[in-house]
C-alpha positions in Angstrom: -48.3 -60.7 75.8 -51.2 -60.2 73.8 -53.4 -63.4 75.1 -52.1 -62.6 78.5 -53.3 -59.1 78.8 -56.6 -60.5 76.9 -57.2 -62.9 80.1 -56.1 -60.7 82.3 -58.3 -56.9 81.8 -61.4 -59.5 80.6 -61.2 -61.7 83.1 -60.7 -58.7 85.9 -62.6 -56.2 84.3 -65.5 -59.0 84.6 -65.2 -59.6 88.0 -64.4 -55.8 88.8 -67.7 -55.4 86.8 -69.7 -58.0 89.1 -67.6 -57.0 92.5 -68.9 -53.5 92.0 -72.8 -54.4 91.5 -72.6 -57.3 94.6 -71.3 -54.3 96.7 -73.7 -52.2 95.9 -76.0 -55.2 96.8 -74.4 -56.2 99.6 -72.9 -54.7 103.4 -69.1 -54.0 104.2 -69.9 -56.4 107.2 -70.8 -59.1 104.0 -67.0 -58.9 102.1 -65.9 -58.7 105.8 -66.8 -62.0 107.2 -65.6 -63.3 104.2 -62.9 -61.4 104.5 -61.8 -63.0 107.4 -61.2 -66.4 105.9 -58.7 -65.5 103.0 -55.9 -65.7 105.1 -56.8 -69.9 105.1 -57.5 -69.5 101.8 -54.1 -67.8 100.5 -51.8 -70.0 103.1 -53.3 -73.1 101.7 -53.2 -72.3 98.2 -49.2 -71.5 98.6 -48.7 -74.4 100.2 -50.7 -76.4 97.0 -48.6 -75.3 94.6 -45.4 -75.8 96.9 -43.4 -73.8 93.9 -43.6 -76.9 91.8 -45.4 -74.6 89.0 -42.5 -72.3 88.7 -40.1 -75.6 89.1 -41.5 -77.4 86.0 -41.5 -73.8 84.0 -37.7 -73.6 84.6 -37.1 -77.0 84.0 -35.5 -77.6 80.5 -36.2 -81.2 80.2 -39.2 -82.2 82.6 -40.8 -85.7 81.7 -44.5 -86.6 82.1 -42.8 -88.3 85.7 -42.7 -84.9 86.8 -45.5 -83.8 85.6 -47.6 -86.5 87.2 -45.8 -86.3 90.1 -46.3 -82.7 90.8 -50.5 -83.4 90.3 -51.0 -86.5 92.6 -48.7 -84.2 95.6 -50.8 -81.1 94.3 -54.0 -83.1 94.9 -53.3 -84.9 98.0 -52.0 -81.6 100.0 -55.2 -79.9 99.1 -57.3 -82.4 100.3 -55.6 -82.6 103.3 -55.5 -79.2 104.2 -59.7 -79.1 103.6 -59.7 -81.2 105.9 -58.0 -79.6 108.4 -60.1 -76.6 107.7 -62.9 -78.9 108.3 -62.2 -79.3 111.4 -61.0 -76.1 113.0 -64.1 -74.1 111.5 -65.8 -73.9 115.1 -62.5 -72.4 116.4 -62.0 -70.1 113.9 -65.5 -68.7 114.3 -65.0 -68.4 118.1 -61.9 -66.8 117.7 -63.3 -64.2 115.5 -66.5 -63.9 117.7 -69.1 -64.6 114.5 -70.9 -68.3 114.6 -71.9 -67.9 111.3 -68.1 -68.5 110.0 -68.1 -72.1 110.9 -70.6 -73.3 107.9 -68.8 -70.4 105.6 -65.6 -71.6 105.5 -66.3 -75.3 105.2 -67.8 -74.3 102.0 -65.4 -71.2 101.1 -62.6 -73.8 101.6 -63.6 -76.1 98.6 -61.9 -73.9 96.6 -58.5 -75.2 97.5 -59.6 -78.4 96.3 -60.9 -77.7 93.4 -57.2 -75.5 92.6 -55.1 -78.4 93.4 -56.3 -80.2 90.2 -55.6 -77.0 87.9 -51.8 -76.5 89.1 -50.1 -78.8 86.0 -52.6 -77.7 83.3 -52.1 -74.1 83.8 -48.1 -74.6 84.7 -47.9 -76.7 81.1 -49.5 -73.8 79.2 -47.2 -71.1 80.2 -44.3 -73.0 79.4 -46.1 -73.5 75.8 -46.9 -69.8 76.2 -50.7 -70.6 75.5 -52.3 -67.9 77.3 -54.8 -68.3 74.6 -56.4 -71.2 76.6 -55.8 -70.2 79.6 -57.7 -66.5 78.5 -61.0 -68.7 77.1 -61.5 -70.9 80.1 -60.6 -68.1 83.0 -63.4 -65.2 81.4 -65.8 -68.3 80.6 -65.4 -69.0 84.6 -65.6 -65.6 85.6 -68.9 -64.8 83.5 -71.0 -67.5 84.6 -69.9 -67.0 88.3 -70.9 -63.4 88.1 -74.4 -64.1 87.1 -74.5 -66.8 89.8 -73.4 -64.1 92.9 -75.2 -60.8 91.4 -78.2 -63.5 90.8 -77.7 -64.5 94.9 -77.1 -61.3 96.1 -80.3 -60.0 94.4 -81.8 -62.7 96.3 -80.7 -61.7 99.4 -78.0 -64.7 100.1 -76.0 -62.2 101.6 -72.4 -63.6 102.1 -73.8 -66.8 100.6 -73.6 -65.2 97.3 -70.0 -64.4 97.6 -68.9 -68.0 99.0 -71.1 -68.8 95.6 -69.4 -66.8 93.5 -65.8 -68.0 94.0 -66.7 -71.2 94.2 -68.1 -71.3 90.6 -65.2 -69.5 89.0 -62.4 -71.7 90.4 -64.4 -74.9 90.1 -65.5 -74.4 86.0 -62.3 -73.1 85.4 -60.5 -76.1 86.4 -63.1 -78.3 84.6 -62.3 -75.8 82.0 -58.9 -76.4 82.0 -59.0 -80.3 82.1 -61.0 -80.1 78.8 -58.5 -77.4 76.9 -55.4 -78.5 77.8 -56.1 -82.5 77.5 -52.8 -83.0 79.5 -53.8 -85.9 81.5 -51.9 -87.6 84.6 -50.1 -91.0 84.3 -50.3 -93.7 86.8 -46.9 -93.0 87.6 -44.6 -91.1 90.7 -40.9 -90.6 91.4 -39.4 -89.7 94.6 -36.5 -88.4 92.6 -38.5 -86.5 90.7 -40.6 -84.7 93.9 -36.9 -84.0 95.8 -35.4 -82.7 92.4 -38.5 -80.0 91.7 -38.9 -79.7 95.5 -35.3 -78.6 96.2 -35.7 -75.5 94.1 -40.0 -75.1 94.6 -39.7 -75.5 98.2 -37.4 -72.3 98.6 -40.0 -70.8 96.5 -42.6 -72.5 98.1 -41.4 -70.9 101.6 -41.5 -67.4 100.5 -44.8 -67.3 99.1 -45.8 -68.2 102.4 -44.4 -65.6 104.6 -45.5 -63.1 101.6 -49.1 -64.3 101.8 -49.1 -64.8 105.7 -48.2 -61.2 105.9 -50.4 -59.8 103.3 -53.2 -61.6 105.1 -51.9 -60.6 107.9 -53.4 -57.5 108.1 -57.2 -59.0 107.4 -56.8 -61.0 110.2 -55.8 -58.3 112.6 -58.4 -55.7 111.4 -60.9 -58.6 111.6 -59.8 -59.4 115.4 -59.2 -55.6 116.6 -61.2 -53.7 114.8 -64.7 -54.5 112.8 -66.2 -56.8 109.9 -67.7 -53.4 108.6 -64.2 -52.2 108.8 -62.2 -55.0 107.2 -64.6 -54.9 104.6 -63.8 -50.9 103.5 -60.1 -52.3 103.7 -60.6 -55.1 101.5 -62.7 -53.5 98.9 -59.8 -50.4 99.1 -57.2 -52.8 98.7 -59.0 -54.9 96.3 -59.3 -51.5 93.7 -55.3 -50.5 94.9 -54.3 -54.2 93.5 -56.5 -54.3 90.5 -54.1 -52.1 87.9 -51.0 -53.0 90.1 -50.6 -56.9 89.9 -52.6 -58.1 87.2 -50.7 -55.8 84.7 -47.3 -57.0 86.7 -49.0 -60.6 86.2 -48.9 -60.1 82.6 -45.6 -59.1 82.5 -44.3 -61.7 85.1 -46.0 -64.4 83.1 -44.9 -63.6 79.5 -41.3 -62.6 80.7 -40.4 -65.6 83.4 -40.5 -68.4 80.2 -38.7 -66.1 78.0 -36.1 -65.1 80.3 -35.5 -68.4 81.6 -34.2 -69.3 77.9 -31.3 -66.7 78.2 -30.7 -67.3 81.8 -26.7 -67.2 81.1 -26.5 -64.4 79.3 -26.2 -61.4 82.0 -25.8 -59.1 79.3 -28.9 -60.0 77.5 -30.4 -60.0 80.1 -29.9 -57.0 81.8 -31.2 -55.2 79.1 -34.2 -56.7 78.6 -34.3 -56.8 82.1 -34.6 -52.7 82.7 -36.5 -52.5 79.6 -39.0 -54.3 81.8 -38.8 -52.3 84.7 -39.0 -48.8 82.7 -42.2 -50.0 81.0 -44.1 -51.5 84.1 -43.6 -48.2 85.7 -44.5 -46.1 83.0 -47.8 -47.8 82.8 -48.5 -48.7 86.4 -47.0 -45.3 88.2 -49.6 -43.2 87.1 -52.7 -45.5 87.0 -52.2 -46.1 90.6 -50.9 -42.2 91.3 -54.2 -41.3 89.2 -56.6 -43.5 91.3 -55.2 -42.3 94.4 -56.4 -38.3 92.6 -59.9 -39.8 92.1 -60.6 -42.2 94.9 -63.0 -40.0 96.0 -65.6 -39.5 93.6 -64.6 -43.0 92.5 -65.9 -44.9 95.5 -69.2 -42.5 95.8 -70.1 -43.5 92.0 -69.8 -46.7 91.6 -70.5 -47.8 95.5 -72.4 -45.5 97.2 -72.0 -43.4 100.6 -71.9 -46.3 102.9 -68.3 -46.9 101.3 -66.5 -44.1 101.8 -64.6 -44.4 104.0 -63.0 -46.7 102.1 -61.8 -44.0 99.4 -59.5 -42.9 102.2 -57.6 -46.4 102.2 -57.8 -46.0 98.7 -56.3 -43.2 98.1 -52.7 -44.4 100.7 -52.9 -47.6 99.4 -52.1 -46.5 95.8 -49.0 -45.2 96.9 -48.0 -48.6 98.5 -48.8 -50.9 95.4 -47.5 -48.7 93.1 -43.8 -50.4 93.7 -45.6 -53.8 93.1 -44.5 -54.1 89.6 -40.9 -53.6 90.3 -40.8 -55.8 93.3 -41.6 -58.2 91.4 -39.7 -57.8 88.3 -36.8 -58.1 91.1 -37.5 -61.2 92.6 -38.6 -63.1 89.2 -35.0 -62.6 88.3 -33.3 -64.3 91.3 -36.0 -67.8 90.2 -35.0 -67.2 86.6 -31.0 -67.5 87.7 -31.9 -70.1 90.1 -31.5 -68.3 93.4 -34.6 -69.3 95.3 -32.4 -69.1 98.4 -31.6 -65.7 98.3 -35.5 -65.0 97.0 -36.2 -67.0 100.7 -33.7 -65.2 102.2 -34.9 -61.8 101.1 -38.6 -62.4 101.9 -37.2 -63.4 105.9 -35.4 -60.1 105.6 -38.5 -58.2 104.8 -41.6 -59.6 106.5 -39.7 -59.0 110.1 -39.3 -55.4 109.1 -42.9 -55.1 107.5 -44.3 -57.1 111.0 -42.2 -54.2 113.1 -44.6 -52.2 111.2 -47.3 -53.6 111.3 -46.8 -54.0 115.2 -45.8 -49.8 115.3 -49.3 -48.9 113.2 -52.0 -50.7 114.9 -52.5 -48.9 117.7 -53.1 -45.6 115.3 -55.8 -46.8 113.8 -56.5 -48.5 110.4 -55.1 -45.5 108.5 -52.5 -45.5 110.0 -52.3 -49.2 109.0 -52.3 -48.3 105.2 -49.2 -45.4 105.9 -47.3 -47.7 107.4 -47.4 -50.6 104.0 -46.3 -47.9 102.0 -42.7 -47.6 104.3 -42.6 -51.2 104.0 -42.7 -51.0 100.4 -39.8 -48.6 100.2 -37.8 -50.8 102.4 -38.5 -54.2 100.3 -37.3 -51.8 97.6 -34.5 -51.5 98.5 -33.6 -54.8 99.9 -35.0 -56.5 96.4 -32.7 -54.8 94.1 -29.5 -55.5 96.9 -28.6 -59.2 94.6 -30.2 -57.8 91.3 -27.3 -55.6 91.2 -24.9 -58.1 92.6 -26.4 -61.2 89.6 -26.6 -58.8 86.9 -25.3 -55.2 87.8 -28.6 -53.6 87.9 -28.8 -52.6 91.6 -31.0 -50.0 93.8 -29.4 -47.0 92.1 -29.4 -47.6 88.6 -33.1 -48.5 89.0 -33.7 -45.1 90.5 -31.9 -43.6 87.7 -34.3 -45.2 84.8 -37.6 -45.0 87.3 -36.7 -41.5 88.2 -38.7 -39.7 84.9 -41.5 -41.7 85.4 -42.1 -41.1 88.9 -41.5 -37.5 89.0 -44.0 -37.1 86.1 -46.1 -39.3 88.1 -46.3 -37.7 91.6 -46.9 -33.9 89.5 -49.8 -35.9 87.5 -51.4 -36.7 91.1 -51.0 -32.9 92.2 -52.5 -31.5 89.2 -55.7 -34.0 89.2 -56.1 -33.9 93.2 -56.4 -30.0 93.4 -57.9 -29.7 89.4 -61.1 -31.9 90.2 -62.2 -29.6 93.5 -63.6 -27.4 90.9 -66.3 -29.2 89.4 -69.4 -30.5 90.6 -70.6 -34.2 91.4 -68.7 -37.7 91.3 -69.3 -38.4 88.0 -68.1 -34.9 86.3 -64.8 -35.2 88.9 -64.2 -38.9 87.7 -64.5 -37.8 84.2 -62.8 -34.8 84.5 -59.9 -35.9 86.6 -58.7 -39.2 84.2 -58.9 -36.6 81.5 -56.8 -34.1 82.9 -54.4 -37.0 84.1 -54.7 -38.6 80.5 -54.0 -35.3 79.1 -50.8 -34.1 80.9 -49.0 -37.7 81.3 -49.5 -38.4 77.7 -48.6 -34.7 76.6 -45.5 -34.2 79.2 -44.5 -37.5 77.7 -44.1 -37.1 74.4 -43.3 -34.0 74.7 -40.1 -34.9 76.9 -40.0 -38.0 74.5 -39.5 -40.4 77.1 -38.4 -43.4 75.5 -41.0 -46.1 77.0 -44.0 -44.5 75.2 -42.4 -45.0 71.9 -41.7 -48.7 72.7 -45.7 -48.9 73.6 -46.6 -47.3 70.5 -44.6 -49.2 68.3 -45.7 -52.3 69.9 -49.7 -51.2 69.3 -48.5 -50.2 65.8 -47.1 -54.2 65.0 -50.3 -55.9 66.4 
């Protein structure tokens, strides 16, 4: 847990660190053009990995067969689907009415080669639970790309310097990874073994798809219907929204999917470790995300200026909508750890033809509107993801609610308190200050006083290391 936090807040506080001074650097309509291409990017990388990571995790007794297998099919897909992308570049650019996307994305696109041949090595050292490695060769990737795109963006590379930038960190830390984890292919592939990982990845590999065509879903209309200056404010507001939201639920999901895959049978076992999970994830992630939505203001005029503003008004809806990231995916991890990766498929269906309803509903209300209308959808997938948790293992919707229900209520009050508190002093800085103070303050306070039971487990858990 340790290592993975390590990789995760250095790696991300790196780039959050470099992200802030290239947008200071750069133009909304700059992260907007780019913007624009991530829905390629995301679909392809889903349809890399094909859910044969999470398959060779589970997978008590996997051979170097099905190792190798899963690289050379890992490998081939993404150089296939460059190609592709290769190809349709002019279109894409027409399509979005800016010529200048055609020589961006055959260069943007590399990246999904350059992840193909990192999918095994970074699969093999969860299952060891070496997030040690993984931590060095991720925050070595992510410091040299940031000096190469603040370095371009000084230069005025515009765009260039993001294309640059992510480029870089995916390409040295694969290299990276092919050095540290000296887990090398063998000249060797099975059939058997691709329709055996296959039958459960491919479930998986199916709803990461119509998760990521979704989420991307809503660059590609705001890129079509509205403006690249617009679509930039969304992805920079969604990009701070995420930031607390799934790269603390990406520690936990991490650490937890190994270890609970090794008590898989035991649904008492694992239902209390299970809402231990839960009850912790919220306590941390409620009120980071309730408490940036308090600040957004003053936090989007310090650290990126006036001519991003308007995205502190996405920010500050969005907050509320990835706030239930954490426990939708606590949810789904535990219909792959019992196997279920219909149902997980099933579910996903289910819930991107209600969130697309939305979707449909919003846009013509404007790109506010927009952000309103993912945190309905977030409520619903709520309560559609715990519908088989409480059928597998007895924790269902209601139950949830019940151990949630503290730390969401002290939560929403938090957000009151610094919202209306922070009106009284002057300046950004003194309101970001004061507000994560205040917020700090009464959480922290409210909960020990009302000795909830999750800050003791934090505490004692700061207190071993």
């Amino acid at each position: 847990m340790v290592w993975s936090s390590v990789e995760r807040f250095s790696v991300q506080g790196v780039q959050f660190v470099v992200m802030v001074v290239m947008a200071r650097l750069l133009t909304p309509k700059d992260y907007g053009l780019v913007g624009m291409l991530a829905i390629f990017i995301a679909v392809a990388q889903s349809l890399v990995d094909s859910g044969f990571s999470q398959a060779l995790i589970r997978k008590r007794e996997r051979t170097e067969t099905d190792n190798s297998t899963v690289f050379y099919f890992n490998v081939a897909v993404g150089l296939l689907l460059y190609g592709i992308f290769y190809l349709i570049a002019p279109w894409v650019a027409r399509f979005y009415e800016s010529p200048e996307l055609t020589g961006l994305m055959r260069v943007v696109c590399l990246s999904v080669v350059f992840n193909s041949f990192a999918v095994v090595q970074r699969a093999l050292l969860t299952v060891n639970i070496d997030f040690k490695t993984q931590a060095k060769a991720s925050l070595t990737a992510a410091v040299t790309s940031g000096v190469v795109g603040i370095g371009m963006a000084y230069g005025g590379f515009g765009y260039w310097s993001i294309a640059a930038q992510q480029l870089v960190n995916l390409g040295l830390c694969t290299l990276l990874l092919w050095i540290f984890a000296r887990w090398r292919p063998r000249l060797t592939y099975s059939w058997a073994s691709f329709r055996e990982l296959f039958g459960f990845g491919s479930k998986l590999m199916a709803s990461g798809l119509l998760d990521t065509v979704y989420r991307n879903m809503y660059l590609l209309v705001i890129g079509k219907v509205f403006t690249s200056s617009a679509l930039g404010h969304y992805t920079r507001a969604h990009q701070f929204a995420e930031f607390p939201s799934s790269n603390l639920t990406g520690i936990m999901q991490r650490v937890t999917y190994p270890v609970l895959c090794q008590i898989q049978d035991d649904d008492e076992r694992l239902a209390s470790i299970y809402r231990r999970f839960l009850r912790v994830s919220a306590f941390l992630i409620f009120p980071l995300l309730t408490g940036l939505s308090a600040v957004a203001q003053p936090f989007i005029l310090l650290l990126l200026k006036e001519q991003w503003l308007f995205a502190a008004t996405l920010l500050q809806i969005l907050c509320f909508a990835m706030m239930w990231y954490p426990i939708h995916a606590i949810n789904l991890n535990l219909l792959q750890v019992k196997g279920r990766s219909d149902l997980f498929l099933k579910l996903e269906i289910i819930k991107k033809v209600i969130a697309v309803v939305i979707l449909c509903v919003t846009i013509p209300m404007g790109l506010t509107a927009m952000c309103v209308g993912q945190i309905f959808t977030s409520l619903i997938a709520l309560v559609i993801n715990t519908r088989y948790t409480g059928k597998l293992i007895q924790v269902g919707f209601l139950r949830q609610m019940r151990d949630l229900f503290p730390t969401l209520s002290l939560s929403l009050t938090m957000w009151a308190v610094v919202y209306y508190s922070i009106s009284f002093f002057p300046g950004s800085l003194l309101q970001l200050v004061a507000g994560v103070a205040i917020g700090a303050i009464y959480y922290l306070s409210l909960s020990y006083l009302f000795r909830f039971p999750e800050l003791g487990e934090l505490l004692s858990i700061v207190r071993r290391k």
